[in-house]
C-alpha positions as CSV (number, residue, x, y, z in Angstrom):
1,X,161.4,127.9,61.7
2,X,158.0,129.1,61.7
3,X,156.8,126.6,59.6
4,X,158.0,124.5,62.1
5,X,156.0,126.0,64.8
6,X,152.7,126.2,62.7
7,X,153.1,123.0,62.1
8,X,154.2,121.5,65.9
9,X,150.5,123.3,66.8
10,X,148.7,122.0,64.4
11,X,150.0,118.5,65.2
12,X,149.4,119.0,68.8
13,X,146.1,120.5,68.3
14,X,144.9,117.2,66.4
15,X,146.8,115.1,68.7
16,X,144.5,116.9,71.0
17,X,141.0,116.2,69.4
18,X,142.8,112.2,68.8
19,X,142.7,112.1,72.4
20,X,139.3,113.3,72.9
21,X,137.7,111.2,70.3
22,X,137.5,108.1,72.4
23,X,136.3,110.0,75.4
24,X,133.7,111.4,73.0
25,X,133.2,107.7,71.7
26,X,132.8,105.8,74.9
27,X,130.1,108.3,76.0
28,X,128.1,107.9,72.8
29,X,128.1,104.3,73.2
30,X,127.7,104.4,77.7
31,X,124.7,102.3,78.5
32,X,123.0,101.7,81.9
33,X,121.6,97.6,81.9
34,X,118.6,97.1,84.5
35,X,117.7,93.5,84.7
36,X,114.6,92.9,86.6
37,X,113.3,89.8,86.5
38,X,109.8,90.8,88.1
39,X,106.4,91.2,86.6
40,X,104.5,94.1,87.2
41,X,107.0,96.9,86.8
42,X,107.4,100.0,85.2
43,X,111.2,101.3,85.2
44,X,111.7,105.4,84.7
45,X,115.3,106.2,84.3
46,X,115.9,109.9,85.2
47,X,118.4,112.2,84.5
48,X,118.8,114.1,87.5
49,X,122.3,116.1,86.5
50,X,124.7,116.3,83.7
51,X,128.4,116.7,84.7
52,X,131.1,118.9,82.9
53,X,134.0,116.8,81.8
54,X,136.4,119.1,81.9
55,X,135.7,120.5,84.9
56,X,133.6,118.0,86.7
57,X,131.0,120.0,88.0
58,X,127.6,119.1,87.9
59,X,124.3,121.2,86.8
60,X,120.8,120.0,87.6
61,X,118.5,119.5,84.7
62,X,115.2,120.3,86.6
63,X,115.3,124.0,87.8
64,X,112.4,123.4,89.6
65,X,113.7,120.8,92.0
66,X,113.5,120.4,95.9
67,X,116.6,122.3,97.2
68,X,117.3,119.9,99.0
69,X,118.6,117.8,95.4
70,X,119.8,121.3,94.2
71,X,122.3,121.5,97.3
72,X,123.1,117.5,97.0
73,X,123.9,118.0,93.1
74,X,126.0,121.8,93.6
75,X,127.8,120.6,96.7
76,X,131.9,119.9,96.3
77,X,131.0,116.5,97.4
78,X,127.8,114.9,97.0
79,X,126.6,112.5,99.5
80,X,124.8,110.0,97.7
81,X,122.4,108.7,100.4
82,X,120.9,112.2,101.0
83,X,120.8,112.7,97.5
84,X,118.7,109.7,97.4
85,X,116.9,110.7,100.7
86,X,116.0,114.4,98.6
87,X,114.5,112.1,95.4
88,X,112.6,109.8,97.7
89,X,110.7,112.8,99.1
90,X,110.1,114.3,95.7
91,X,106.1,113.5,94.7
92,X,106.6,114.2,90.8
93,X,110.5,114.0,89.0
94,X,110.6,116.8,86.7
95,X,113.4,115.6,85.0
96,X,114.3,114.1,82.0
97,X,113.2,110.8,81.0
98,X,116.4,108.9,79.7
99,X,113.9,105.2,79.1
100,X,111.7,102.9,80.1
101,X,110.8,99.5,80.6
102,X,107.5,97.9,82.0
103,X,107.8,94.0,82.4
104,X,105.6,91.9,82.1
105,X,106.5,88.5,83.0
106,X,108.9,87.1,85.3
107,X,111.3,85.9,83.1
108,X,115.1,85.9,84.8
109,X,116.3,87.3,80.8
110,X,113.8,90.2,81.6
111,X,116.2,93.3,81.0
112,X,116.5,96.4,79.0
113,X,119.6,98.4,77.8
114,X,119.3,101.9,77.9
115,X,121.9,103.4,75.9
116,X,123.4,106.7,74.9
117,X,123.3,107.8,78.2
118,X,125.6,110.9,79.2
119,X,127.7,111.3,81.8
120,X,125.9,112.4,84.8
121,X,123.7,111.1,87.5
122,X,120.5,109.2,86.5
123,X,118.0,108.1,89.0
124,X,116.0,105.0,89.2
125,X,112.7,104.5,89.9
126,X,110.9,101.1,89.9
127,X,107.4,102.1,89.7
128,X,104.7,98.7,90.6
129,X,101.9,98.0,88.3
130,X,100.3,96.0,91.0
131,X,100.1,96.7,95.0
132,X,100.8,93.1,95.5
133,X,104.6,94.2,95.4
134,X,105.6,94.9,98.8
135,X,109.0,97.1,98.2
136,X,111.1,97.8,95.6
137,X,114.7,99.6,95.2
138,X,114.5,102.8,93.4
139,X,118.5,103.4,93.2
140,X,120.9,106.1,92.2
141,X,123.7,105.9,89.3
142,X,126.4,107.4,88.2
143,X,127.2,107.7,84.7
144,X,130.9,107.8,84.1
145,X,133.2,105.8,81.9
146,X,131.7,102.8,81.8
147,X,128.9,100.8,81.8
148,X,126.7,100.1,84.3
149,X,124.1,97.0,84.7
150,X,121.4,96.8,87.9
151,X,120.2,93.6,88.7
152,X,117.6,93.8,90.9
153,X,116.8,90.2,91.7
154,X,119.9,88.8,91.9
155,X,120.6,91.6,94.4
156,X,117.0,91.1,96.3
157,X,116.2,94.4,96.2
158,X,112.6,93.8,95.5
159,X,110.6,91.8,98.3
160,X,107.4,90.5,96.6
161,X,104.5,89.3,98.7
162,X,101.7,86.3,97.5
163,X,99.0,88.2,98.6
164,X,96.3,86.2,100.5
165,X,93.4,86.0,102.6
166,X,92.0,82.8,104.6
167,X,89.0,81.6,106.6
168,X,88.9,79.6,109.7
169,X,86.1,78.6,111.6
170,X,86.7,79.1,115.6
171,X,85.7,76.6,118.1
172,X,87.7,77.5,121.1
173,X,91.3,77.4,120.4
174,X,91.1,75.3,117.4
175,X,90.9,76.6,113.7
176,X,88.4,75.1,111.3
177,X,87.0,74.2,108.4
178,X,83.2,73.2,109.2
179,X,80.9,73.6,112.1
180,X,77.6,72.5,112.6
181,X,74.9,75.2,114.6
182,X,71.4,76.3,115.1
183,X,69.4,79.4,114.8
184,X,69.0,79.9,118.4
185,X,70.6,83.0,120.3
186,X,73.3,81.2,121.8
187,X,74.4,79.5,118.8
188,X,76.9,82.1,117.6
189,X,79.3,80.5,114.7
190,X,83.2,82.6,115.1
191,X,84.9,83.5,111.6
192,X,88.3,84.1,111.3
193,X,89.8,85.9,108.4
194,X,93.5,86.5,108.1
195,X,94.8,88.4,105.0
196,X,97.9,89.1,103.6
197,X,99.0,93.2,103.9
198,X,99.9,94.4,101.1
199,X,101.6,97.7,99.8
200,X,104.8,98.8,100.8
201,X,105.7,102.7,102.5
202,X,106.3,103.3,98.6
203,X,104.0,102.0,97.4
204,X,100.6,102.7,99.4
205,X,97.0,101.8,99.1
206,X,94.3,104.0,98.5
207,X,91.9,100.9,99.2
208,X,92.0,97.8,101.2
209,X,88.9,95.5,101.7
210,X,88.4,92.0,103.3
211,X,84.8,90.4,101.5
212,X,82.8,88.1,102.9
213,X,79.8,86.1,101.3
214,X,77.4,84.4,103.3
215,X,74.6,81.5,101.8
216,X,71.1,82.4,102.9
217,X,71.2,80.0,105.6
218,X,73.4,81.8,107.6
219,X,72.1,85.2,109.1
220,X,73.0,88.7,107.9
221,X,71.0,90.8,110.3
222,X,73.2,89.0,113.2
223,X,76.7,89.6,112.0
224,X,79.1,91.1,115.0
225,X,82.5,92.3,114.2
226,X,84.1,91.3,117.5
227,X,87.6,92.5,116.2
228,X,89.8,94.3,114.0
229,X,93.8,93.5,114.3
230,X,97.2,92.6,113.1
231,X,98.5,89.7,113.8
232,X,100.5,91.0,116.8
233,X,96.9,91.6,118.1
234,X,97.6,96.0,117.7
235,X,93.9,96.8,117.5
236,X,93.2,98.8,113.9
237,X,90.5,100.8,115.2
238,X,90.3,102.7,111.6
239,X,88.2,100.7,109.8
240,X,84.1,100.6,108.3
241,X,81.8,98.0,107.5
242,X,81.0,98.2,104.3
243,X,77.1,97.0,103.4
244,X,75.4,94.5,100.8
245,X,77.4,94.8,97.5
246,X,78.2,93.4,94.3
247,X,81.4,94.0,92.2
248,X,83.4,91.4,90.1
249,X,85.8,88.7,92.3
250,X,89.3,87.4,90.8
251,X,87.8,85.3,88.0
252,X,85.7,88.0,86.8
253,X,82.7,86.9,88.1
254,X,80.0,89.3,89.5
255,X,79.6,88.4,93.4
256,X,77.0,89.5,95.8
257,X,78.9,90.5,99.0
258,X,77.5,90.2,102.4
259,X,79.7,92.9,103.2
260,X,83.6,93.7,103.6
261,X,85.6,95.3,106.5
262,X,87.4,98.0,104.6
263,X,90.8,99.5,106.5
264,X,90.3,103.8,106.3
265,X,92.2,106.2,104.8
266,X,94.4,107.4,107.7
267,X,95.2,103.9,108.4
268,X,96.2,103.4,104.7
269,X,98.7,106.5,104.6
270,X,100.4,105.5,108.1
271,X,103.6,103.8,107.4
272,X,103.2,101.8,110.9
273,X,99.8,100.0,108.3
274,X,102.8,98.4,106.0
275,X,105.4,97.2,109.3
276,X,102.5,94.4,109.7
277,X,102.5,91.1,108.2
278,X,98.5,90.3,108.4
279,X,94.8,91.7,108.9
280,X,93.0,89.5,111.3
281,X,89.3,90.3,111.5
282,X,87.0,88.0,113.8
283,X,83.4,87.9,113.7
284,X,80.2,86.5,114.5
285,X,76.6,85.2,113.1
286,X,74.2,82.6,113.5
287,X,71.8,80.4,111.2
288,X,68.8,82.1,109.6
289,X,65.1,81.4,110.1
290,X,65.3,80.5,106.2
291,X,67.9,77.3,107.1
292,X,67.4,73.6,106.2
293,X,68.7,70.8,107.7
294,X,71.5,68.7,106.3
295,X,72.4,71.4,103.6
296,X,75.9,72.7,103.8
297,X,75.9,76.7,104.5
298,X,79.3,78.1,102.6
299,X,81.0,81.4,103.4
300,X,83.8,83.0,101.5
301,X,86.0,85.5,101.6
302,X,88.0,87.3,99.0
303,X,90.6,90.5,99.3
304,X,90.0,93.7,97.6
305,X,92.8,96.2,97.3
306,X,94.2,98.9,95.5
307,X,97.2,101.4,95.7
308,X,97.6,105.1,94.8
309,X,98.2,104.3,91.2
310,X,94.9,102.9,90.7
311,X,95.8,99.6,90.3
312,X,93.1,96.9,91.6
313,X,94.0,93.4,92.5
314,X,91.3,90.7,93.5
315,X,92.4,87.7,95.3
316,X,89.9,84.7,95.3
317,X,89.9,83.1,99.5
318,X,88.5,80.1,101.6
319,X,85.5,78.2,101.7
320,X,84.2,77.1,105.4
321,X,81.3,75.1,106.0
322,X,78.4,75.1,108.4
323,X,75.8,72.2,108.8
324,X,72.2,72.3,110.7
325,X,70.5,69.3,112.6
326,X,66.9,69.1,112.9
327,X,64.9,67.5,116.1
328,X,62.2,65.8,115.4
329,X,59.9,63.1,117.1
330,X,57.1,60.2,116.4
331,X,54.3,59.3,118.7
332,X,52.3,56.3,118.5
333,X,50.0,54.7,120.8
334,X,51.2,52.6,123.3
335,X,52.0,48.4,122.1
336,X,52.3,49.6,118.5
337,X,53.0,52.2,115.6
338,X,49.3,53.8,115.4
339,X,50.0,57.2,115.3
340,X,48.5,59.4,117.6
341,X,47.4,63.1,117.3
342,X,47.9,66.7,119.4
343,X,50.6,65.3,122.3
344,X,52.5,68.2,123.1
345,X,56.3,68.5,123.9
346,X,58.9,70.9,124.8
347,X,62.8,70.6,123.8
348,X,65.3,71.1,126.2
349,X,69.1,71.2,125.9
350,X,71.8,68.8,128.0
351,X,70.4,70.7,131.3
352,X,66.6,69.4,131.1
353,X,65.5,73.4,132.2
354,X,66.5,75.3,129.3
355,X,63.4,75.4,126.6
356,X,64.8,75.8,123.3
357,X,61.4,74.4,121.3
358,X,57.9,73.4,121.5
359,X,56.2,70.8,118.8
360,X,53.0,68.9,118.5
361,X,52.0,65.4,117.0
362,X,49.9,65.9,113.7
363,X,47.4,63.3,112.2
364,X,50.9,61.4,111.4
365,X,52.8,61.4,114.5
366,X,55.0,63.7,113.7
367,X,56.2,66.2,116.1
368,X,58.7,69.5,114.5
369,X,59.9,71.8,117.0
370,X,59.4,75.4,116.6
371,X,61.0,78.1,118.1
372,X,57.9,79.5,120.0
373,X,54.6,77.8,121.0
374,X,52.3,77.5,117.9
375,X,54.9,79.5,115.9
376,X,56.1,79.2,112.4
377,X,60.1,79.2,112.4
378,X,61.7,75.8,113.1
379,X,64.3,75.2,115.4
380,X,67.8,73.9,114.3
381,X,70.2,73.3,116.5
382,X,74.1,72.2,116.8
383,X,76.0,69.1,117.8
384,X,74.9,68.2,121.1
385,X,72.9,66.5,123.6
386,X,69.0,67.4,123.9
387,X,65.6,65.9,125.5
388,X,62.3,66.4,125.1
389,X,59.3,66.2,127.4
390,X,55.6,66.0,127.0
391,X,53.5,68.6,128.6
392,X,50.0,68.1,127.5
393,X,48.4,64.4,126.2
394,X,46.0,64.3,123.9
395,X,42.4,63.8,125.0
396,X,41.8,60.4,126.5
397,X,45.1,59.6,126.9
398,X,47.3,59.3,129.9
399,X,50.6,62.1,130.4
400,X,53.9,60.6,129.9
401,X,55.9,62.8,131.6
402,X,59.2,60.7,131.1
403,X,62.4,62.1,129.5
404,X,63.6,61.7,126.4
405,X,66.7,61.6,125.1
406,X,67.0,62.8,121.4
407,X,69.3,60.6,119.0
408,X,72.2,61.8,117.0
409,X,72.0,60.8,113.3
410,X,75.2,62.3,111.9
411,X,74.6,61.5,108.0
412,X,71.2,63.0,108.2
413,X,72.1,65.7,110.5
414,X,69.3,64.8,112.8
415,X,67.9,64.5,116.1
416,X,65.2,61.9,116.7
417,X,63.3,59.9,119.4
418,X,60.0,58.0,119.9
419,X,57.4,58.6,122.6
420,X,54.0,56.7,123.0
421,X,51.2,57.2,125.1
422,X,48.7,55.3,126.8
423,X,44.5,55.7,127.0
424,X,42.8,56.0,130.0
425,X,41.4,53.4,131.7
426,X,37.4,54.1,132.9
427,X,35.2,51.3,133.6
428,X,32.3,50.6,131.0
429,X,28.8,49.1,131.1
430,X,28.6,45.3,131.3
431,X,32.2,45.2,132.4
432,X,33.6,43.3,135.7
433,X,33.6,46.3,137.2
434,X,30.0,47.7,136.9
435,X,28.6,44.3,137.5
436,X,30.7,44.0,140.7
437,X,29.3,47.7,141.4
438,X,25.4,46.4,140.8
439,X,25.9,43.1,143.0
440,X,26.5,45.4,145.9
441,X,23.7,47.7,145.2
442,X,21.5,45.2,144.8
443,X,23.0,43.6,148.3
444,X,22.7,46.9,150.3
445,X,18.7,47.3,149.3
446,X,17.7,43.4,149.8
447,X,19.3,44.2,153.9
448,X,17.6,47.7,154.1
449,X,14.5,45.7,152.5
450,X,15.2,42.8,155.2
451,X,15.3,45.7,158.4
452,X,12.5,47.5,157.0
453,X,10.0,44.2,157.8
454,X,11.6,43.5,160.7
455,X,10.7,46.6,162.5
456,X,7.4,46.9,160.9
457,X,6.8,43.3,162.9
458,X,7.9,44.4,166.0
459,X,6.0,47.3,166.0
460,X,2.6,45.2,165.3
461,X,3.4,42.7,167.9
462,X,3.4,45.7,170.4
């Protein structure tokens, strides 16, 4: 009989461990599968809590953790979303690393098995190489019986944005390409550069710059930032203008950078900076005193940025153009194409009162317009309508005061016109009119000659 007993316990007691073994089994061989499918992640699986399975409490395995995951993980029932919520908020996850898995490419067969895995609760974090990722999921799982697999992009838990940045040139209310100004004060040229924000509320940036590069032709010293903005127009009044640089663009190239509107730090660490779509700066300049005519005047923009991890991206932009005429006349002398020296003229714009340039015939006929009287920097101007006017003929020639309308030579990128003067007419020895003139000096003393004798006679008859 007590055989018996002995063994009925010792057959219950291995029909006991039989039981446990596949238990014991199936957790050995638990795995969690995270499919991805996006490049420029790093994946951190965490074991935030082992669970008991006999009793199926749960201990933390980080005893320095927030309390607020200590009282998630302890309580009866755990609410999953704060326990998430308590994660989220934790800077630095002491706890163990279970795997990980960094991709690379974004290949839909990206995925990585991480196996052995215990019963408990693991934690997810998707952690992004680059700040071009706008958001990703970080996600909480529960180990139990079976396997678990996380697909990301089949889910759409991870929103990636292109990042971008684009120039337009302004002329009113239409967006373009090219322009064509001058170097006067007036003749401001608008830039519009939109880019792409980046960075998510998880994944900030420490850095966030939009690059401009201007050709010599267009002025430096003259650049106006007229505005700042998202594209809902909320003003981003956080900001710097960053001077004269050079650092490396997308292609690796070093680039010398007129200078870059760079969003500041607060701005940056706000989360209301990632609710936007865009960056809209506006500004303004006008062409150098260095400028030449019918020469094409590129500027380009490129974005900058970089997010708390370090991790620099460079994003190559726009090219717009901006194009110069030149005015210019010829004077000859009157019934031909002798040229003629020293006529002076002023430039005026559409209005005929607005002076804009001064120029003088030289030994050739050729008359360049300058900016000031007898100075040294030549005018350029935009697409338009100008005239020109003499003020001062050369010596022995008559003032033609008439107006002259400039021609448009839109190849060239020119302004042009023709003006001719005329000598003045004074009578010369031996001519018609000097004879006429001696005739009727010789006429007036033959009569006074003629009255002279007369008188004399009557005076001797008396």
């Amino acid at each position: 009989m007590k055989t018996t007993k002995k063994i009925s316990a010792i057959l219950l007691a291995v029909l006991f461990v039989i039981s446990m073994l596949p238990f014991t089994v199936s957790a050995a061989t638990q795995k969690l599968t995270v499919k991805l499918g996006y490049p420029g992640y790093t994946v951190t699986v965490y074991q935030v809590a082992t669970v008991d399975a006999t009793t199926g409490a749960y201990t933390i395995t980080d005893a320095n953790a927030p309390a607020a995951v200590k009282t998630q993980v302890s309580a009866a029932t755990t609410s999953t979303a704060d326990l998430f919520t308590a994660l989220e908020s934790q800077a630095a996850p002491g706890y163990p690393v279970a795997g990980t898995m960094t991709t690379t490419s974004a290949a839909a067969s990206q995925e990585k098995d991480f196996t052995g895995l215990a019963q408990g609760i693991y934690y997810v974090k998707f952690t992004s190489l680059s700040p071009t990722n706008d958001t990703y999921a970080n996600q909480i799982v529960i180990i139990d019986n079976s396997d678990v697999t996380i697909d990301i992009k089949t889910a759409g838990k991870v929103t990636e944005g292109e990042a971008y940045v684009h120039k337009k040139i302004l002329e009113g209310n239409s967006e373009v390409t090219s322009t064509t100004t001058g170097n006067l004060t007036d003749d401001l040229v608008t830039f519009k550069l939109t880019a792409k924000r980046t960075g998510s509320a998880t994944n900030k940036l420490s850095e966030y710059e939009i690059r401009d590069v201007m050709d010599a032709g267009l002025s430096a010293t003259d650049v106006t930032i007229t505005s700042v903005e998202y594209e809902d127009g909320t003003p981003i009044t956080n900001y710097s203008k960053k001077p004269a640089f050079t650092d490396s663009n997308a292609a690796g190239t070093d680039t010398n950078y007129t200078f870059a509107i760079a969003i500041g730090d607060t701005t940056l660490a706000d989360n209301e900076f990632y609710t936007h779509n865009q960056v809209v700066v506006k500004y303004t300049t006008k062409l150098s005193a260095s400028a030449v005519n019918k020469t094409v005047y590129k500027n380009h923009d490129d974005l900058y940025f970089k997010n708390t991890s370090d991790q620099v991206s460079k994003v190559n932009g726009d090219d717009v153009e901006v194009q110069t005429y030149k005015p210019s006349l010829k004077k000859y002398i009157a019934g031909g194409t002798t040229p003629l020296k020293d006529a002076k003229f002023k430039l005026y714009k559409s209005d005929k009162t607005t002076v804009i340039g001064f120029g003088k015939s030289d030994a050739n006929g050729d008359i360049a317009f300058y900016t000031t009287e007898g100075g040294s920097t030549l005018v350029y101007l935009k697409q338009g309508t100008y005239w020109a006017q003499e003020y001062e003929a050369p010596a022995g020639y008559n003032l033609n005061s008439s107006w002259i309308q400039l021609s448009e030579d839109s190849t060239e990128y020119t302004y042009t016109g023709t003006a001719y003067n005329t000598p003045v007419k004074l009578p010369k020895t031996g001519d018609a009119g000097t004879l006429a003139i001696t005739l009727t000096g010789l006429g007036l003393i033959i009569a006074s000659g003629a009255m002279f004798v007369v008188l004399m006679k009557k005076r001797s008859s008396k």
